[in-house]
C-alpha positions as CSV (number, residue, x, y, z in Angstrom):
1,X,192.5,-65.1,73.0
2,X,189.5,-64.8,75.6
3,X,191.2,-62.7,78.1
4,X,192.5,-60.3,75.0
5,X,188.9,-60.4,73.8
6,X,187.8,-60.0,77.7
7,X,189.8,-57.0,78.2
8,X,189.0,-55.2,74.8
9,X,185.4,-55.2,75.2
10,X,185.2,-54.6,79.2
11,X,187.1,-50.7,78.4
12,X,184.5,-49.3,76.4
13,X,181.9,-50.3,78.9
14,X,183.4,-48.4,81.6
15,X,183.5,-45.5,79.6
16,X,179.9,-46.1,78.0
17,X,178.4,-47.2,82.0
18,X,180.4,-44.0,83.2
19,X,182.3,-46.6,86.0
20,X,185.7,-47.2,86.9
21,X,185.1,-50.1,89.3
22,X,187.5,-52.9,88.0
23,X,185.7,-55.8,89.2
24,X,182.9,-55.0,87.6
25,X,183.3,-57.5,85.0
26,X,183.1,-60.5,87.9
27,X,179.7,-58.9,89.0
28,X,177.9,-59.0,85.7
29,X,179.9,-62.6,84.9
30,X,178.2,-63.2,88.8
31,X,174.4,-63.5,87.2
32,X,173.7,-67.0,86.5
33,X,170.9,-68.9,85.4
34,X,171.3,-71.4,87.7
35,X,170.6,-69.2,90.6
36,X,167.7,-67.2,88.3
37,X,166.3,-70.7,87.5
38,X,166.6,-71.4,91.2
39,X,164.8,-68.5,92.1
40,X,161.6,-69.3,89.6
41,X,161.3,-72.5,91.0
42,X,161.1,-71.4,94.3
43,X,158.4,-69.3,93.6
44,X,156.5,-72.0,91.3
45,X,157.1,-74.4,94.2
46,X,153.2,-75.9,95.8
47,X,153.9,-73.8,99.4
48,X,153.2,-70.6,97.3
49,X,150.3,-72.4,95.6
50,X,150.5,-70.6,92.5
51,X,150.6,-67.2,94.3
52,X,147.1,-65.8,94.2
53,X,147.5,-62.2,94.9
54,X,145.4,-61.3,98.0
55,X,145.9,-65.3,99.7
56,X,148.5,-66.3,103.0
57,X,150.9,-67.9,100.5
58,X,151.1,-64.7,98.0
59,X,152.2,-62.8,101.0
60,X,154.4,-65.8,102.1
61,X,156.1,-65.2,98.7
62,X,156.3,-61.8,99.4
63,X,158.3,-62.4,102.2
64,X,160.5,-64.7,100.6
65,X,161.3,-62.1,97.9
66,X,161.9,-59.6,100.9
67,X,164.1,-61.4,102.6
68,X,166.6,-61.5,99.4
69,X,166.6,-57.4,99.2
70,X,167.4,-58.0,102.7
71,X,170.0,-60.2,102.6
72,X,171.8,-58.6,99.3
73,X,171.8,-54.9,100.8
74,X,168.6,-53.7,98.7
75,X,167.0,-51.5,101.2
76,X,163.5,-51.2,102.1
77,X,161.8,-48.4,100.0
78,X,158.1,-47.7,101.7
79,X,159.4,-46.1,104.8
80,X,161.2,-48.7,106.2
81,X,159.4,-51.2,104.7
82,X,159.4,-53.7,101.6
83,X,155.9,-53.9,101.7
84,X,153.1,-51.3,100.0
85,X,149.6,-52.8,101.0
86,X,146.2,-52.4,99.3
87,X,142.9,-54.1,99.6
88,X,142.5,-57.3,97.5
89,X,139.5,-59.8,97.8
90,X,140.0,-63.1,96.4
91,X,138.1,-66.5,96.9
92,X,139.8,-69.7,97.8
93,X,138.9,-72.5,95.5
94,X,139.2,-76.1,97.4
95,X,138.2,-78.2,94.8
96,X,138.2,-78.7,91.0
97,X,133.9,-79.3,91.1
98,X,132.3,-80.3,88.2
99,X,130.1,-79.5,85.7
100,X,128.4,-82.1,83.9
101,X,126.2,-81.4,80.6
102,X,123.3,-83.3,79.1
103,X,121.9,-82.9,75.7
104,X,118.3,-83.8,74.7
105,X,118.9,-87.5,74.3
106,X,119.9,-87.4,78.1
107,X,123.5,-88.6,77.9
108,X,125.1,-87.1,80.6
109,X,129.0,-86.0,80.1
110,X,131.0,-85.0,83.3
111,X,133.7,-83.0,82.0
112,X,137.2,-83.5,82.6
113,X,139.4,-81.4,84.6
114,X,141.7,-80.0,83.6
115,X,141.0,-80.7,79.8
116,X,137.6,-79.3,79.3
117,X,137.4,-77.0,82.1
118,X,138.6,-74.8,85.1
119,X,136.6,-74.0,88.4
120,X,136.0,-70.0,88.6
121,X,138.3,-68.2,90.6
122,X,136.3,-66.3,92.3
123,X,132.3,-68.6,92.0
124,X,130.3,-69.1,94.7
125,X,130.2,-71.9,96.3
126,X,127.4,-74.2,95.7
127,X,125.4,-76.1,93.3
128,X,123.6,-74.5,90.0
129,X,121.4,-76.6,87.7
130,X,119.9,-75.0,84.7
131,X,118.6,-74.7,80.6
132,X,121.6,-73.3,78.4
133,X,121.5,-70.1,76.9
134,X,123.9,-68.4,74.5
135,X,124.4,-64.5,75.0
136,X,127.0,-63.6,73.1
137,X,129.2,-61.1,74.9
138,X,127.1,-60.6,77.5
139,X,126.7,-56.8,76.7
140,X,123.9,-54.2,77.0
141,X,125.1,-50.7,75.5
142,X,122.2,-48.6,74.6
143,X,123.9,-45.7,74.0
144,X,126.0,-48.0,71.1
145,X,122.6,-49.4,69.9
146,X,123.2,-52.8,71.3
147,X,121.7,-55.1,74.0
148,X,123.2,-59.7,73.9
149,X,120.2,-59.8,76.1
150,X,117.6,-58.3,73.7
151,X,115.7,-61.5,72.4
152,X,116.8,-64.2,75.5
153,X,115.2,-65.1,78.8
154,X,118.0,-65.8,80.9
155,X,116.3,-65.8,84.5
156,X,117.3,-68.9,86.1
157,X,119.2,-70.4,83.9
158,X,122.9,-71.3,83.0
159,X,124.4,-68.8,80.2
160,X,127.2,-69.6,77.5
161,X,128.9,-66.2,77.3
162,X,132.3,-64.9,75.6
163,X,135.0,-62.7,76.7
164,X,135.9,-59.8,74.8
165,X,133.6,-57.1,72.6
166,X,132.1,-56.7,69.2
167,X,134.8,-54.2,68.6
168,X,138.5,-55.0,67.3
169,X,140.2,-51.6,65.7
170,X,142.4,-49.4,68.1
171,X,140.6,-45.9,67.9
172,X,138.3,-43.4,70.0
173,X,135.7,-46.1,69.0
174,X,137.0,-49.0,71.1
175,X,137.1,-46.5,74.1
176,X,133.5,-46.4,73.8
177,X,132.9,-50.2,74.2
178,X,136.0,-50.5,76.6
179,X,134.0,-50.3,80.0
180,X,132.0,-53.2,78.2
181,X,135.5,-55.3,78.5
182,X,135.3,-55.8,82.1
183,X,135.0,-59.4,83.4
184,X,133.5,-57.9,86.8
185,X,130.9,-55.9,84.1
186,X,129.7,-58.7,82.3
187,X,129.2,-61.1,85.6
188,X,127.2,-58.0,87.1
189,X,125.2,-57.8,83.8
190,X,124.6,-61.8,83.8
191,X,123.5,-61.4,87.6
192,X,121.3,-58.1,86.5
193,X,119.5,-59.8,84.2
194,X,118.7,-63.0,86.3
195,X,121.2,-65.8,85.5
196,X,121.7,-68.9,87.6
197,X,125.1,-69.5,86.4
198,X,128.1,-69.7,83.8
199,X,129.8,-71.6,80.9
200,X,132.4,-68.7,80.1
201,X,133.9,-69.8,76.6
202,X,137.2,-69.9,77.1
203,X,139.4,-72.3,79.2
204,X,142.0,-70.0,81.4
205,X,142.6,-69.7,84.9
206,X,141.6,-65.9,85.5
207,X,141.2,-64.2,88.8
208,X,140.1,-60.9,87.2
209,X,136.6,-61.7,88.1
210,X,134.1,-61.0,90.7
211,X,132.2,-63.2,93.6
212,X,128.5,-62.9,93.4
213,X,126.5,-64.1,95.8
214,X,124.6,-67.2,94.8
215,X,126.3,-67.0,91.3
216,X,128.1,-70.2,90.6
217,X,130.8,-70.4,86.9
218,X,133.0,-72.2,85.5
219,X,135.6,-72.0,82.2
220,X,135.0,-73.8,79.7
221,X,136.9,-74.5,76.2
222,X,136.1,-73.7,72.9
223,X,136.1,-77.1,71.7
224,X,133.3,-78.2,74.5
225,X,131.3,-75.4,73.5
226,X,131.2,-76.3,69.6
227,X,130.1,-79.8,71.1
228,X,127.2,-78.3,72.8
229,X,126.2,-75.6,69.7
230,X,125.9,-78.8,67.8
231,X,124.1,-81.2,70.4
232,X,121.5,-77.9,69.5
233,X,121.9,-78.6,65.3
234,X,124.0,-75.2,65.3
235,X,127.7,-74.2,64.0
236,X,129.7,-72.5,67.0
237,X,132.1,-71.1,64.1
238,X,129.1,-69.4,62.3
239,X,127.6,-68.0,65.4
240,X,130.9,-66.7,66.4
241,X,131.4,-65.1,62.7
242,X,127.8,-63.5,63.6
243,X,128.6,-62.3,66.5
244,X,131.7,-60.6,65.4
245,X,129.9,-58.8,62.4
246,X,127.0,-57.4,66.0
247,X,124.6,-59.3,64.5
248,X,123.6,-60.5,68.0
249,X,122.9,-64.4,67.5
250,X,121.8,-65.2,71.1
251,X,119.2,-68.1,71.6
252,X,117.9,-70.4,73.7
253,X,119.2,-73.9,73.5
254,X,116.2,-76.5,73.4
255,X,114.7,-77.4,77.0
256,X,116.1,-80.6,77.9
257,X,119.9,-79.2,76.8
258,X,121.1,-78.6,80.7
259,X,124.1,-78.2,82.6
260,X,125.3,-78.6,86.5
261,X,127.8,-76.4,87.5
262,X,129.1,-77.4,91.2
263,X,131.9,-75.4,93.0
264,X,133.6,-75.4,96.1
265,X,134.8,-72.1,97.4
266,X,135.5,-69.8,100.0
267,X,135.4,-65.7,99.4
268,X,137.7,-63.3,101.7
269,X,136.3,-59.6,100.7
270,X,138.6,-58.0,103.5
271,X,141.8,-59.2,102.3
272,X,144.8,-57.3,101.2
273,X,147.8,-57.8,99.4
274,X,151.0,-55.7,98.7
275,X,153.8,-54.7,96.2
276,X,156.9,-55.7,97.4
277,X,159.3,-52.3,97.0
278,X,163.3,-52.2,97.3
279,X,165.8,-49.7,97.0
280,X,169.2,-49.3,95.8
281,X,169.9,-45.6,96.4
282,X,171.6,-43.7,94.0
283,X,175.2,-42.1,94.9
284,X,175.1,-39.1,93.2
285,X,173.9,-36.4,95.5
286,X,171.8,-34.8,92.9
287,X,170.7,-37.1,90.4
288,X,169.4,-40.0,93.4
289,X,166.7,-38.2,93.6
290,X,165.5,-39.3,90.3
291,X,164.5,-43.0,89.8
292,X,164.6,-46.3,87.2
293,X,162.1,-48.5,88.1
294,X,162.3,-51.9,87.5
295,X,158.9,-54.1,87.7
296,X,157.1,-57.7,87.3
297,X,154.2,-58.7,88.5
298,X,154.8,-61.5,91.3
299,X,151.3,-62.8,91.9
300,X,150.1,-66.0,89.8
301,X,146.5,-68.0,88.9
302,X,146.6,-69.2,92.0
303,X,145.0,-72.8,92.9
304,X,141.8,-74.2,91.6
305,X,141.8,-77.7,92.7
306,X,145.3,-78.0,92.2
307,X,148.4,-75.7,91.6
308,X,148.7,-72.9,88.3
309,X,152.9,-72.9,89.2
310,X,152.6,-69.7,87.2
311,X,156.6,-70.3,86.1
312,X,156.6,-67.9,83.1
313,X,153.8,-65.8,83.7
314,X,155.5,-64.4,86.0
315,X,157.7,-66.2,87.9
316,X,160.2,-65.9,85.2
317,X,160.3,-62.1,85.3
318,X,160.8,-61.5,88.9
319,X,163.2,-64.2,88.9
320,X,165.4,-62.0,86.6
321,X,164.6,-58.9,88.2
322,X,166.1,-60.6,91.5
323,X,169.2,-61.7,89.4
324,X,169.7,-57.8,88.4
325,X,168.8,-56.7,91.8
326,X,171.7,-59.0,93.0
327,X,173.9,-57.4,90.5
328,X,173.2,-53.8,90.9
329,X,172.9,-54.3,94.9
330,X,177.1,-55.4,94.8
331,X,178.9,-52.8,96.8
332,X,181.4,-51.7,94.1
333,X,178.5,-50.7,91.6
334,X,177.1,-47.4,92.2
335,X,174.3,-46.4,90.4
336,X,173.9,-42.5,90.0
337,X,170.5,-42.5,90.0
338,X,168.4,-44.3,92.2
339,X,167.0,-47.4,91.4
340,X,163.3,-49.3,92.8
341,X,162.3,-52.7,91.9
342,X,158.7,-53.3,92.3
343,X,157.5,-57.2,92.4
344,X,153.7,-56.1,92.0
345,X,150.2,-57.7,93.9
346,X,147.4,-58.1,91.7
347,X,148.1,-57.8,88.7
348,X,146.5,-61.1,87.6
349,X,143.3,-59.6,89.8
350,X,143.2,-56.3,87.4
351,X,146.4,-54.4,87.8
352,X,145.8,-53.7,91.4
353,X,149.3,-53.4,92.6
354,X,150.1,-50.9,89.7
355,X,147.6,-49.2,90.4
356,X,148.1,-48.5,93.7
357,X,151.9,-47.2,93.4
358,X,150.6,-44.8,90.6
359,X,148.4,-43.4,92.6
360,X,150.5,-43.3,95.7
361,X,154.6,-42.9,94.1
362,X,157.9,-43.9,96.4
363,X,159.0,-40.7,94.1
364,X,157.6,-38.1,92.7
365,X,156.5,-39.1,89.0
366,X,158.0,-36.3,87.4
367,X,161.6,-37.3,89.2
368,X,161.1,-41.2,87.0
369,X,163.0,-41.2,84.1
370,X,162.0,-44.7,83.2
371,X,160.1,-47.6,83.9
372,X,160.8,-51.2,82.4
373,X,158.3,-54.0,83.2
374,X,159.3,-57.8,82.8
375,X,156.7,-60.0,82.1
376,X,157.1,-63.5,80.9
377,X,160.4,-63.3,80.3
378,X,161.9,-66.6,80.4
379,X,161.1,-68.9,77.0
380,X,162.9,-68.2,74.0
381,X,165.8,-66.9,72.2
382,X,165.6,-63.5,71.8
383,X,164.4,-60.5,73.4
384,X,161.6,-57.9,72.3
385,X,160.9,-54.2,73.7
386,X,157.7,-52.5,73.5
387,X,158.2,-48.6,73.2
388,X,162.2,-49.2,72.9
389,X,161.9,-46.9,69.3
390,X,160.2,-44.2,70.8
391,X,162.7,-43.3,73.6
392,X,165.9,-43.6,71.3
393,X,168.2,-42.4,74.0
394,X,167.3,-44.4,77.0
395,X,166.6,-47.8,74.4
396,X,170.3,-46.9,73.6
397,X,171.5,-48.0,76.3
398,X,169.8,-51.4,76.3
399,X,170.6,-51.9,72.6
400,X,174.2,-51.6,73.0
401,X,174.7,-53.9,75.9
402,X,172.9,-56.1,73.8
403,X,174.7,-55.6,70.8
404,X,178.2,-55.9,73.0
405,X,177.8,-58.5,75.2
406,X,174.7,-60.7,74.8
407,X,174.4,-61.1,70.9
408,X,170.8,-61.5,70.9
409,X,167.9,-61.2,68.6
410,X,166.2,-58.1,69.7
411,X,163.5,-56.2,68.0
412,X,161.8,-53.0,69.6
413,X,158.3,-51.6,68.6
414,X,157.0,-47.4,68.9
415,X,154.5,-46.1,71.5
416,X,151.1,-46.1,70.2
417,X,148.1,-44.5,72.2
418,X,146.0,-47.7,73.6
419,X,142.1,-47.3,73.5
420,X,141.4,-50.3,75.0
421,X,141.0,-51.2,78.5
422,X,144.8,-51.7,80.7
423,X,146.1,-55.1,79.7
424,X,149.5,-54.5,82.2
425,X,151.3,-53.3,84.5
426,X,153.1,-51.4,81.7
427,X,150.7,-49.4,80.7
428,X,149.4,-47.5,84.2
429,X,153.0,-45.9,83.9
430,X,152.8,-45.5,80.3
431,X,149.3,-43.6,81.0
432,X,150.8,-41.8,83.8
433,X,153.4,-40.3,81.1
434,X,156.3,-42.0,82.1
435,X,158.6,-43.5,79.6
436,X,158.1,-46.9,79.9
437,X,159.5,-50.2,78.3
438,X,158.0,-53.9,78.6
439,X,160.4,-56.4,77.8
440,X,159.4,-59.8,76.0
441,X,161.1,-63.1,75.2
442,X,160.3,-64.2,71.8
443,X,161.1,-67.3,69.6
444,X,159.5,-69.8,71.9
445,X,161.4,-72.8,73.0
446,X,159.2,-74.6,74.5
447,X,155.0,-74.4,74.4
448,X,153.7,-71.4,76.0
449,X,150.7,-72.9,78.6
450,X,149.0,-69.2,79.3
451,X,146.9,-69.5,82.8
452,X,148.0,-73.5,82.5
453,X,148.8,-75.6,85.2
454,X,151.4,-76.7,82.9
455,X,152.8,-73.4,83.6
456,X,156.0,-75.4,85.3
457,X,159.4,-74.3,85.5
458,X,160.2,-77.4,83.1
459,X,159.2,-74.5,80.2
460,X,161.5,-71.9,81.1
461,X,164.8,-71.4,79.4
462,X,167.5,-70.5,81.8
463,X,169.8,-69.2,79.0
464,X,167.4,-66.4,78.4
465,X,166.5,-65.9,81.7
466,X,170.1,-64.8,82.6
467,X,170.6,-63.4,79.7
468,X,167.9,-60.9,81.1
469,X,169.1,-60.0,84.0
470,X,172.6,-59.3,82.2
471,X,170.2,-56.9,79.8
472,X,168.6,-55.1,82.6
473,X,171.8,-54.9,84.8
474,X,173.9,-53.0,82.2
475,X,171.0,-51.0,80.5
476,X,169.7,-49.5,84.1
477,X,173.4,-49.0,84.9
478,X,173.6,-47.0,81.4
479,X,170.5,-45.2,82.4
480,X,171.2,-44.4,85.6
481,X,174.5,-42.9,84.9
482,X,173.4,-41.3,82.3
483,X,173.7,-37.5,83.4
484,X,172.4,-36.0,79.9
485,X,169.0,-38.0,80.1
């Protein structure tokens, strides 16, 4: 019954894929998530040390994903090279530091690591001992009639301050506040207006930020920060509800309310990372010039004291991208059109990698038809695809491989005009007009730990993650043979 069942769904494919290769059943059957698994924790393994874009052991990892184009036929797409290189600075962190806090009555807490805080990615390196004060967002917009700094002194001291803006709807408005977003802005602002140092509210590993000479942070969590609002008789929750509504509640915590913030870092500003790039040209002698591209951001949180693995976000997608890669790279399968698989640098630093290949294409970006980006694809059950309803004929042909061969829960969601600032890779393709799908697991399986070092391999589900690469492999196949798109 499962050979009759075999045979009677393989024909329609070759008809849908627009293939005649008879092994081509064996190939896809070929992706397992025991190798995909294999591949994540390779990547999450402590040589890479969590991958920090920029660092020797990104680059090492590079390598390593280089070396599997290599070896499965994927050929080098940058001119004879895997490797697309751009500047990117980052700081090595040796230690977890400290930061201790004192209230008035003098009793001196030293926080725990990881629980209550993370070391900044990219602090100085030193020692910073200072009075507390809250500043909100840490924003000064005069042309929006607002200034967290209005009513503070913050020369010389250590400030509490909060990620984000004072502005939540997705309109022409948010543009307008959007340059305010910037974690590089705000720690440029702090520095403007004189701070010592930081308390940023918010414990996650984040390597979007800036070194500052002199200027020494940390991350802390919400729940350490309510502890200190109410050493100082006030109710974080309330002052957060303020701040939402721009009613500006910075203040001064009372004199003897202090903090040490000690870090232990080294900063590389000449540094530079890379995209990796590979190429499985395609066999028509027209249509190859046009282009699929297939994309996941390699780089991870790097170490900070110890390893971020960085197994879902994102060693999970570029492990399936490799599984497809094997796939598609098999000499029997011949894509019409080309296909480029892009393992992007710097994406955790502020979309640097992306970036750069927008600005400086492999092929022309008119000659695209699609880009699909993978990230955190590797915990769950089912599958979701940002801007699948909008391109109807190319989310076709990921809906019915779906639909005929994986059985999955899969949802898809329109194109809608972000005025915010870039949140992924996704979306420098997206603004570059290029039809492009991100692709999601949903229905967690196990706890998601965002920018954790419990971001192991031990929370990925290997079921999905092949289950992936079987998804890409027969909806870029559909695509790319696909001579009415």
């Amino acid at each position: 019954m499962k050979l009759l069942t075999l045979i009677f769904t393989v024909i329609p494919f070759f008809l849908w894929a627009q293939e005649s290769e008879p092994d081509l059943p064996e190939t896809f059957h070929s992706i397992s998530s025991h190798e995909i698994l294999d591949f994540a924790k390779e990547l999450s393994s402590e040589k890479f040390k969590g991958r920090l874009s920029g660092s020797p052991e990104y680059l090492l990892a590079a390598e390593w994903c280089a070396t599997k184009f290599k070896e499965w036929g994927v050929q080098p797409a940058n001119n004879g090279s895997y490797f697309q290189y751009f500047p990117n600075e980052y700081s090595k962190v040796f230690s977890v530091g400290s930061v201790t806090y004192s209230p008035e009555t003098g009793q001196e807490t030293k926080l725990n690591f990881p629980e209550d805080y993370y070391p900044g990615s990219n602090s100085a390196s030193g020692t910073v001992f200072g009075n507390l004060v809250y500043v909100g967002y840490g924003i000064t917009a005069p042309e929006l009639g607002y200034d967290d700094y209005e009513n503070v002194d913050v020369k010389g001291k250590i400030i509490l301050m909060e990620s984000g803006i004072p502005y939540a709807k997705n309109d022409t408005t948010l543009s307008e506040w959007t340059p305010y977003a910037y974690h590089r802005y705000k720690f440029r602002n702090a520095v403007k207006h004189g701070a010592a140092g930081l308390l940023y509210i918010g414990k996650i590993a984040n390597p979007n930020t800036i070194n500052l000479d002199g200027f020494v942070y940390a991350h802390i969590s919400e729940e350490i920060a309510g502890h200190i609002f109410s050493d100082a008789g006030n109710d974080y929750k309330t002052v957060k509800k303020e701040l939402a509504e721009r009613k500006i509640p910075s203040f001064a915590f009372p004199e003897k309310q202090t903090a040490v913030i000690t870090a232990e870092t080294q900063y590389f500003p000449n540094a530079k990372s890379c995209n990796v790039v590979g190429l499985i040209e395609g066999s028509d002698p027209v249509l190859k010039e046009e282009v699929i591209i297939v994309g996941g951001h390699l780089d991870g949180q790097g170490h900070l004291g110890e390893v971020f693995p960085s197994a879902l976000d994102n060693a999970s997608g570029v492990a399936d991208i490799l599984g497809a890669a094997k796939a598609l790279s098999q000499p029997e399968i011949k894509p019409r059109r080309s296909v480029l698989f892009i393992l992007f640098g710097g994406e955790e630093c502020g979309l640097y990698g992306s970036t750069h290949y927008v600005e400086n294409p492999l092929f022309p970006i008119e000659k695209t038809r699609m880009m699909v980006n993978l990230d955190m694809v590797g915990n769950g059950t089912g599958f979701f695809v940002s801007n699948g309803k909008s391109y109807p004929e190319i989310f076709n042909h990921f809906e019915t491989a779906n639909e005929k061969y994986l059985h999955r829960e899969m949802a898809a969601s329109e194109q809608r005009i972000n005025f915010g600032r870039p949140r992924s890779d996704a979306s420098l393709f997206e603004n570059a007009g290029i039809p492009t799908f991100s692709l999601w697991t949903r229905n967690s399986v196990f706890p998601v730990y965002y920018h954790d070092p419990r971001d192991t391999p031990e929370v990925l589900t290997p079921e999905i993650m092949e289950d992936a690469a079987k998804l890409l492999y027969l909806g870029v196949l559909g695509v790319a043979n696909d001579s009415g798109l």
